[in-house]
PyMOL commands that place a pseudoatom at each C-alpha (Angstrom):
pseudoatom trace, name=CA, resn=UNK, resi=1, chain=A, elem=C, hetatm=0, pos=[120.946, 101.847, 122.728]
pseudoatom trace, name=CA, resn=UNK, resi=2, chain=A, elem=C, hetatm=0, pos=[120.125, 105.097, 122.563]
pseudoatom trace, name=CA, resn=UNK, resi=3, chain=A, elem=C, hetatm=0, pos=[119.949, 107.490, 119.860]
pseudoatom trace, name=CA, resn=UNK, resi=4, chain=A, elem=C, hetatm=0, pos=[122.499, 110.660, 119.517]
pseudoatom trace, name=CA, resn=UNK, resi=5, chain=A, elem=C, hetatm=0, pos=[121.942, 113.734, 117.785]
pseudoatom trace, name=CA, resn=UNK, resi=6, chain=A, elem=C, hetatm=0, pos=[125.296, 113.899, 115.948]
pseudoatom trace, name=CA, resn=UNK, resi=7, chain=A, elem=C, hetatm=0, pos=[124.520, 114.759, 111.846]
pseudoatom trace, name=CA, resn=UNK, resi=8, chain=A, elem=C, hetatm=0, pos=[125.125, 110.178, 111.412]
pseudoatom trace, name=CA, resn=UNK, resi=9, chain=A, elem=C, hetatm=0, pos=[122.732, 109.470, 113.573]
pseudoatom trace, name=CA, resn=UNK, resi=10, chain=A, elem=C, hetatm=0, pos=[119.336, 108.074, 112.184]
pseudoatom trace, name=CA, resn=UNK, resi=11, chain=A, elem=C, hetatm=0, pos=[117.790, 110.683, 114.469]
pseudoatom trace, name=CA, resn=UNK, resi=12, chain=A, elem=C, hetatm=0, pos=[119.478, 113.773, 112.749]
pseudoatom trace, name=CA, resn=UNK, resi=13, chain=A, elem=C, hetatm=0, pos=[118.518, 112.687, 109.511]
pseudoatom trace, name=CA, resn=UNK, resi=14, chain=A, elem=C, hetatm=0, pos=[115.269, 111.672, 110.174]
pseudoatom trace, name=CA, resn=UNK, resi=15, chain=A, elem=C, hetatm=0, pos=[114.855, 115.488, 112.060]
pseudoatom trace, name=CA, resn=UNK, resi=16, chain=A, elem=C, hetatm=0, pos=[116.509, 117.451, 108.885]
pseudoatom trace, name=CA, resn=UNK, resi=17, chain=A, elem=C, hetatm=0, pos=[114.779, 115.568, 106.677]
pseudoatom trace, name=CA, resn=UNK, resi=18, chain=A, elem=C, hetatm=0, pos=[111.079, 116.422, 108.790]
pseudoatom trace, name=CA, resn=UNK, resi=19, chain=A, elem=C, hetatm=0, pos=[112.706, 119.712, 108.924]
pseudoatom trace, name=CA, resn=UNK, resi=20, chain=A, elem=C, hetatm=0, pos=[112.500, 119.913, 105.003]
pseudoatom trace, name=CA, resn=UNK, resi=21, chain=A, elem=C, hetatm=0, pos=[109.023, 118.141, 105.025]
pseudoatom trace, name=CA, resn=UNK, resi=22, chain=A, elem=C, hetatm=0, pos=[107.852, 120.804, 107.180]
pseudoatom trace, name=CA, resn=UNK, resi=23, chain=A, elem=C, hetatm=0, pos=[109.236, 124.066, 104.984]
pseudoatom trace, name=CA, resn=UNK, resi=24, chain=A, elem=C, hetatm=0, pos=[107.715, 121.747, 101.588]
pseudoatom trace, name=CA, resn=UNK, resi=25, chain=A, elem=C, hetatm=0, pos=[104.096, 122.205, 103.384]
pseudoatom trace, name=CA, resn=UNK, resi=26, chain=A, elem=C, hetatm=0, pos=[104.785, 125.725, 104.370]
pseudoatom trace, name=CA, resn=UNK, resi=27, chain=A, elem=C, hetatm=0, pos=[105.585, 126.686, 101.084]
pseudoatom trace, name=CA, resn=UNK, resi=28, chain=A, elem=C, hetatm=0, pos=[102.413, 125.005, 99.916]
pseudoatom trace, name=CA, resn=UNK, resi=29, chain=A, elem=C, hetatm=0, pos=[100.293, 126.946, 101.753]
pseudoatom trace, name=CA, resn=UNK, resi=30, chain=A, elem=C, hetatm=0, pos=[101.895, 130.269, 100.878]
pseudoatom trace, name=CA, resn=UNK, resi=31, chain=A, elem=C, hetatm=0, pos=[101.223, 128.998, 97.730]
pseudoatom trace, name=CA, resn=UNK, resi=32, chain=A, elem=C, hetatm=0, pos=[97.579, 128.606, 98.684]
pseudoatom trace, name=CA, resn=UNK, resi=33, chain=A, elem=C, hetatm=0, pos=[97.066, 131.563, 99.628]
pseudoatom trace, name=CA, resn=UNK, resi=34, chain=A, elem=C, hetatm=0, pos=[98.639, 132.836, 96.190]
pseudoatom trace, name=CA, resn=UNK, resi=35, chain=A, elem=C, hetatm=0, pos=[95.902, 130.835, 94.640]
pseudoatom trace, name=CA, resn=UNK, resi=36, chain=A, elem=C, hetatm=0, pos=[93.220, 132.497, 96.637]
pseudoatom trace, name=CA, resn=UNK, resi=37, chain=A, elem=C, hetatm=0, pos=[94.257, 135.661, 95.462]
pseudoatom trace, name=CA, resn=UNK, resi=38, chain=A, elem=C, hetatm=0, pos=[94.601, 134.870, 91.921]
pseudoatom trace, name=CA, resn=UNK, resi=39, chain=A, elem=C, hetatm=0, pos=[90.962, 133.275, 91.976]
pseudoatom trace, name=CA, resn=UNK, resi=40, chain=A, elem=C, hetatm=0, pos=[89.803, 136.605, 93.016]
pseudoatom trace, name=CA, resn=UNK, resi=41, chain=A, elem=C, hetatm=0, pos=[91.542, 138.113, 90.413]
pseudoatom trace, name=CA, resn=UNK, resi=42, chain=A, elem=C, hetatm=0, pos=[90.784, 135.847, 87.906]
pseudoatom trace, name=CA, resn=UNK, resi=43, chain=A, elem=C, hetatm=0, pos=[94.099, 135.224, 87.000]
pseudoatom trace, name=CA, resn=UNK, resi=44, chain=A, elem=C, hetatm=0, pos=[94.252, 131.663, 85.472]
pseudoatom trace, name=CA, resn=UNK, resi=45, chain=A, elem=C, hetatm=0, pos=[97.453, 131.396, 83.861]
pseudoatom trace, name=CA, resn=UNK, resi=46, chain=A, elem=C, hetatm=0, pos=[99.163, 132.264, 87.938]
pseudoatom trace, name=CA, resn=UNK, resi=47, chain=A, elem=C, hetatm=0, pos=[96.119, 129.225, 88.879]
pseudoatom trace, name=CA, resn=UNK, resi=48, chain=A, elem=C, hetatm=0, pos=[98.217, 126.963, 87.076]
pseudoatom trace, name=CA, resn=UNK, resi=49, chain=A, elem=C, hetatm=0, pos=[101.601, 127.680, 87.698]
pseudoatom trace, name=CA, resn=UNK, resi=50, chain=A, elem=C, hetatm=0, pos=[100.600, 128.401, 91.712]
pseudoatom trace, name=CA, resn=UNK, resi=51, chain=A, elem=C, hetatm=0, pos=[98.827, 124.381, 91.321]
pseudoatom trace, name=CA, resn=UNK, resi=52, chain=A, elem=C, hetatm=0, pos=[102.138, 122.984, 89.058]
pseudoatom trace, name=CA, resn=UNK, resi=53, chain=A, elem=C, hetatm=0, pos=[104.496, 124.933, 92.202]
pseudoatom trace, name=CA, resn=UNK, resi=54, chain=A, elem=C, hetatm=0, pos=[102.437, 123.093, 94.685]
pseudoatom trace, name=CA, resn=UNK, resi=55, chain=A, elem=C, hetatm=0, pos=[102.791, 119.887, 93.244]
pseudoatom trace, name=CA, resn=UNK, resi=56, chain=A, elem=C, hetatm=0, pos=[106.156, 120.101, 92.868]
pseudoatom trace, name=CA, resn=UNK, resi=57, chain=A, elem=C, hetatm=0, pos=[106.706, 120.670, 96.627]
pseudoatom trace, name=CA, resn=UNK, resi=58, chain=A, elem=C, hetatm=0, pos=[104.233, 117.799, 97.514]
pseudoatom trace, name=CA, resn=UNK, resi=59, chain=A, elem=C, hetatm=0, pos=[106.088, 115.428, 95.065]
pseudoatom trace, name=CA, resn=UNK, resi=60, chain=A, elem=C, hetatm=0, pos=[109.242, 116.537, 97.581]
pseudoatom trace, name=CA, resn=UNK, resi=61, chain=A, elem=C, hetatm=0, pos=[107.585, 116.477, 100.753]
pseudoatom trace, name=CA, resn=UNK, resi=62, chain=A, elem=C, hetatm=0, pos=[106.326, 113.141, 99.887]
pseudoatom trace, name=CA, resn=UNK, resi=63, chain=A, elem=C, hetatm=0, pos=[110.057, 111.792, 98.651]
pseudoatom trace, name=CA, resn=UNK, resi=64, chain=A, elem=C, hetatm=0, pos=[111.174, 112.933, 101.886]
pseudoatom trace, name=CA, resn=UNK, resi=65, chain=A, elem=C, hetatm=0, pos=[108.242, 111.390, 103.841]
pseudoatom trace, name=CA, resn=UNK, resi=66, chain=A, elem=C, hetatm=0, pos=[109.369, 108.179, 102.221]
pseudoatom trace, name=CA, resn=UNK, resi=67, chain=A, elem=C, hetatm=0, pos=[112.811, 108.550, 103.386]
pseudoatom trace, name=CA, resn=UNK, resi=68, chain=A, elem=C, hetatm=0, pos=[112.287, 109.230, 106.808]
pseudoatom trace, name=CA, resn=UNK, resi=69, chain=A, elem=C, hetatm=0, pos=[109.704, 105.928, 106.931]
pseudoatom trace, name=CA, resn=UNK, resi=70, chain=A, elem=C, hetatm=0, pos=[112.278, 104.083, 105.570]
pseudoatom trace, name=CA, resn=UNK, resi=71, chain=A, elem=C, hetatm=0, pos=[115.141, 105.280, 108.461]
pseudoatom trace, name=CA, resn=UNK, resi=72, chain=A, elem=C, hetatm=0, pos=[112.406, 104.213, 110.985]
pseudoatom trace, name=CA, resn=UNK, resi=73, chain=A, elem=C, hetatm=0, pos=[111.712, 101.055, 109.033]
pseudoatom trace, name=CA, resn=UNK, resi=74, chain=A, elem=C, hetatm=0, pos=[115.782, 100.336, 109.693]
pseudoatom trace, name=CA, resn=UNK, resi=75, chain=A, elem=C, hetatm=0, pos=[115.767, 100.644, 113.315]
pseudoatom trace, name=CA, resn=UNK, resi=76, chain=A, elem=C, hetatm=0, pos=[115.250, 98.334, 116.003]
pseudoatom trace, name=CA, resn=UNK, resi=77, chain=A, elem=C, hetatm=0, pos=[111.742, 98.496, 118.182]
pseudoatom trace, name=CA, resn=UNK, resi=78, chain=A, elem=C, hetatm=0, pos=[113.709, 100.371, 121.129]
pseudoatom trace, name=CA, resn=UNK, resi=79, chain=A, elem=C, hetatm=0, pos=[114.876, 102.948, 118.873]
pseudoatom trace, name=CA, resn=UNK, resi=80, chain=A, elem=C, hetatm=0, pos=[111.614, 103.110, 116.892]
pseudoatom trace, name=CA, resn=UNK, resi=81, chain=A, elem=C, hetatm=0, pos=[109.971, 104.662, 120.083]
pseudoatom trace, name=CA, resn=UNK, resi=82, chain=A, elem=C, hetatm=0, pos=[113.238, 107.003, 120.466]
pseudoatom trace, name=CA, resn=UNK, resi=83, chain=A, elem=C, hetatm=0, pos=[113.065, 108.447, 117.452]
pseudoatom trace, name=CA, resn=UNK, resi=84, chain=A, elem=C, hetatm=0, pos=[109.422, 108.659, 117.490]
pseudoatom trace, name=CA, resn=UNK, resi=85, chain=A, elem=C, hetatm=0, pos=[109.560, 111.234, 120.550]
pseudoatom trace, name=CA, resn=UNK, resi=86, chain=A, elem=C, hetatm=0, pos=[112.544, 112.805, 119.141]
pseudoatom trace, name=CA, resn=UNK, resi=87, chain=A, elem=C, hetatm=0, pos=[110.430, 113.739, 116.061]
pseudoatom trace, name=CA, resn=UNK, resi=88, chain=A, elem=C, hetatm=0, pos=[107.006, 114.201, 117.935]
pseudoatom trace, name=CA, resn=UNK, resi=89, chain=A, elem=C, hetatm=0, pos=[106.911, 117.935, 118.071]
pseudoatom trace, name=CA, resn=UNK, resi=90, chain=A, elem=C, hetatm=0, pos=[108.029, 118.378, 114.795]
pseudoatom trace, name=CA, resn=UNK, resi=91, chain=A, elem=C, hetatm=0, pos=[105.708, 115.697, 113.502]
pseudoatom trace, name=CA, resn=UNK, resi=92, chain=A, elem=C, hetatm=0, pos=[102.774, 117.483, 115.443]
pseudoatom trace, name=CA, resn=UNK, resi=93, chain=A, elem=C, hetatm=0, pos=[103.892, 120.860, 113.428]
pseudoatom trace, name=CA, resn=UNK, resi=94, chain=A, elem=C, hetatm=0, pos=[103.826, 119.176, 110.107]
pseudoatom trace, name=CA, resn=UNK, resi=95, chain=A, elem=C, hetatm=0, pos=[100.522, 118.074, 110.673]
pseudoatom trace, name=CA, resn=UNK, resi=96, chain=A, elem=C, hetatm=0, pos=[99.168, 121.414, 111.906]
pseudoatom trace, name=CA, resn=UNK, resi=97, chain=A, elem=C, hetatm=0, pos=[100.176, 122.521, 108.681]
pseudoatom trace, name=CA, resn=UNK, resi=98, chain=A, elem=C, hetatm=0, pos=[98.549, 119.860, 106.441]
pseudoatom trace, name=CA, resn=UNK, resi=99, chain=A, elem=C, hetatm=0, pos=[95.038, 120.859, 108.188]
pseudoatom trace, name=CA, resn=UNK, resi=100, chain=A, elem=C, hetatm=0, pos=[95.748, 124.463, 107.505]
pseudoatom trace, name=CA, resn=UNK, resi=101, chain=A, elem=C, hetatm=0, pos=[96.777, 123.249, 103.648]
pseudoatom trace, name=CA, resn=UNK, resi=102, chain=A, elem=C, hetatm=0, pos=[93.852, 121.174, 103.624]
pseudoatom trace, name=CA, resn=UNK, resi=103, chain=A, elem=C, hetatm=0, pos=[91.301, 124.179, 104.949]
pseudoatom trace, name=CA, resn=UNK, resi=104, chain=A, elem=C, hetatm=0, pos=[92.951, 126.517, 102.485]
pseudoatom trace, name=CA, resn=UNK, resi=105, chain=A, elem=C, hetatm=0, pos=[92.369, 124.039, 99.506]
pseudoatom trace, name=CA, resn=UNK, resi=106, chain=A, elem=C, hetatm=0, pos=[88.901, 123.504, 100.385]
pseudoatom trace, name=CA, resn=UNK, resi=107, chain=A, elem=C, hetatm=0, pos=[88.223, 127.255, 100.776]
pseudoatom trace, name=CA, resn=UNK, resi=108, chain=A, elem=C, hetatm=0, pos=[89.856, 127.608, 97.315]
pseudoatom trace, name=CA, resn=UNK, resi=109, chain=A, elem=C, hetatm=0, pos=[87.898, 124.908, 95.671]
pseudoatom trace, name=CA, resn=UNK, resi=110, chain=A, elem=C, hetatm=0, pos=[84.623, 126.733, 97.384]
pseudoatom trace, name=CA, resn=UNK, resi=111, chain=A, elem=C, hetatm=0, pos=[86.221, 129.740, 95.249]
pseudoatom trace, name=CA, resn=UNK, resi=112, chain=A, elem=C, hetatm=0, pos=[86.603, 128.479, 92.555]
pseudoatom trace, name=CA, resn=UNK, resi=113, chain=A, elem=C, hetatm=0, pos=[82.704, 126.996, 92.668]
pseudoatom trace, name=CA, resn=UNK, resi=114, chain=A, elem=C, hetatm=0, pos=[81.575, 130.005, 93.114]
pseudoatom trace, name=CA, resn=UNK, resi=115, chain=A, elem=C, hetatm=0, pos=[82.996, 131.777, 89.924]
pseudoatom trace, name=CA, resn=UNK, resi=116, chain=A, elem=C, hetatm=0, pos=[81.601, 128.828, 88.413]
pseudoatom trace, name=CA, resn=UNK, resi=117, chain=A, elem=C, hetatm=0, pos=[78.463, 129.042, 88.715]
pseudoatom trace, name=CA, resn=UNK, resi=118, chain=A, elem=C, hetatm=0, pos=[78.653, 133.228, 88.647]
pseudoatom trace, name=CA, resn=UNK, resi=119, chain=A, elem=C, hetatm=0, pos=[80.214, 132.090, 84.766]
pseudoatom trace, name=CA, resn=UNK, resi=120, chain=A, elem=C, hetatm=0, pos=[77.688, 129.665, 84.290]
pseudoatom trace, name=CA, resn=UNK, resi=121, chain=A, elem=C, hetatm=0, pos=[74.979, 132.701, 85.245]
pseudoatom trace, name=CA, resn=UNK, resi=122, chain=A, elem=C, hetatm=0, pos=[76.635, 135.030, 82.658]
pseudoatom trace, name=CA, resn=UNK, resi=123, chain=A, elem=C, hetatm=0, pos=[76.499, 133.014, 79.910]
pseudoatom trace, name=CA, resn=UNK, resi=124, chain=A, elem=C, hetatm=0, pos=[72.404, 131.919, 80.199]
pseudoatom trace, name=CA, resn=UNK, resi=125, chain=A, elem=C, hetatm=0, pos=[72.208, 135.572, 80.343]
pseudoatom trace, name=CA, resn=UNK, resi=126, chain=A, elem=C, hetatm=0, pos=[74.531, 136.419, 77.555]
pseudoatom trace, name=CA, resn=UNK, resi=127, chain=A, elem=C, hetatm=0, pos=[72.148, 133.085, 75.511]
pseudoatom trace, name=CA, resn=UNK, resi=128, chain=A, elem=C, hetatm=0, pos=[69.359, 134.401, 76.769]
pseudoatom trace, name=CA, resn=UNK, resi=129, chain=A, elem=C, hetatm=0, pos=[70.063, 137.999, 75.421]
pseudoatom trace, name=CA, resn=UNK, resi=130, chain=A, elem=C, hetatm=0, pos=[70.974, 136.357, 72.234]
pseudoatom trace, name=CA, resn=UNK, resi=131, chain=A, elem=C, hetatm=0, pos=[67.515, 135.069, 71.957]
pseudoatom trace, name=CA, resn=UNK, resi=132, chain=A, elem=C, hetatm=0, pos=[65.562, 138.438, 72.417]
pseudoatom trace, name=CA, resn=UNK, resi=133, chain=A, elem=C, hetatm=0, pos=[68.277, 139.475, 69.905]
pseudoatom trace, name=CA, resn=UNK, resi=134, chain=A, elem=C, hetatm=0, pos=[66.972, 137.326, 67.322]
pseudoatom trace, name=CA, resn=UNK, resi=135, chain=A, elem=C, hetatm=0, pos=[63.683, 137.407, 67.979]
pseudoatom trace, name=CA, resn=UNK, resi=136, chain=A, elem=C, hetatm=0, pos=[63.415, 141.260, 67.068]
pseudoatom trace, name=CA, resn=UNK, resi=137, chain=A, elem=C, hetatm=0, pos=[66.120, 140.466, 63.987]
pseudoatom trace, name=CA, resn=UNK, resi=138, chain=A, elem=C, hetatm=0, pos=[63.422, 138.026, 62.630]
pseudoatom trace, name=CA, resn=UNK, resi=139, chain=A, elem=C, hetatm=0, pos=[60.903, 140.477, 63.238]
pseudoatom trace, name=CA, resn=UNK, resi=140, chain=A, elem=C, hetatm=0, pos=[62.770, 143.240, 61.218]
pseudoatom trace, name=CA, resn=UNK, resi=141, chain=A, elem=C, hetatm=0, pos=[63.987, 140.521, 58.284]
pseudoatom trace, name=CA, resn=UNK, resi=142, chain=A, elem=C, hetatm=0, pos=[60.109, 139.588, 57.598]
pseudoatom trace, name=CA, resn=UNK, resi=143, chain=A, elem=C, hetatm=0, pos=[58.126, 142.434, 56.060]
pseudoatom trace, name=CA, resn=UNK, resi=144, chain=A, elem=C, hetatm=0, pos=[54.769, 144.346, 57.670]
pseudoatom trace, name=CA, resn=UNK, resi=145, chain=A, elem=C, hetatm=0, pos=[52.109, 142.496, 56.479]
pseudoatom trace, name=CA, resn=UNK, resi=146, chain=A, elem=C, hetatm=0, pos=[49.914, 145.796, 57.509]
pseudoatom trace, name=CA, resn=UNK, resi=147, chain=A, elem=C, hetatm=0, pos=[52.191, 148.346, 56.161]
pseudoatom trace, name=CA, resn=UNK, resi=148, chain=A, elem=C, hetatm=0, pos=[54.779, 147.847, 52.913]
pseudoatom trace, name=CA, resn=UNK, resi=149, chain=A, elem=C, hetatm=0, pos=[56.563, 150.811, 54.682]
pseudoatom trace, name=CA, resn=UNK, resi=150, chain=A, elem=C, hetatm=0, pos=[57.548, 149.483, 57.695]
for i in range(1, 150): cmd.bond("trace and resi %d" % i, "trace and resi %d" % (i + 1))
show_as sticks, trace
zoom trace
């Protein structure tokens, strides 16, 4: 038996429903690259609601995933392979853009380190300056013991 294209067709669902897998990743990794941007800028209150979008759109991608496993689940083994080379380019796009995802997140992450550490610099020197602070505000609380002036 072979498989049709018509919009009832497991085929066409299981390609519209890859198709909206496929703009769910996209739209992750514009999102990415958001994030990037507001990492530079130290923008954590666009962090968030760049990391709540993306999650949102992998919770999607995911339900859709699911769906499409689920057509190919219901067909026989003959139509298993049909489908499967129907769907192989567009399957071979949606992974391209997971690595890219994936590359982006893990450059972000390396971001994100890195202020980390720069904050965790700042405030041993910001500590540190409070200690030579204090030392010369003990020094000025106790009295010259050479000099009752001073």
């Amino acid at each position: 038996m072979t498989m049709n294209l018509n919009p009832k067709t497991p085929a066409s669902q299981a390609l519209a429903l890859l198709k909206e897998v496929k703009s769910h990743y996209s739209r992750i990794l514009e999102r990415v690259a958001e994030q990037k941007e507001a990492i530079r800028h130290e923008n954590e209150i666009r962090i968030l609601e760049l990391i709540e979008e993306k999650g949102i759109s992998l919770k999607h991608a995911k339900r859709l995933e699911d769906e499409v496993e689920q057509i190919f689940n219901d067909l026989s083994g003959m139509e298993q392979e049909e489908l499967a080379l129907k769907t192989e380019r567009i399957q071979k796009e949606i992974e391209t853009l997971l690595k890219q995802v994936i590359a982006e997140e893990e450059a972000c992450a390396k971001q994100l380190d890195e202020k980390k550490k720069k904050t965790g610099e700042k405030l041993k020197g910001i500590k540190h300056g409070k200690t030579v602070v204090k030392g010369y505000d003990s020094q000025k609380r106790s009295r010259s013991k050479i000099s009752k002036n001073a």
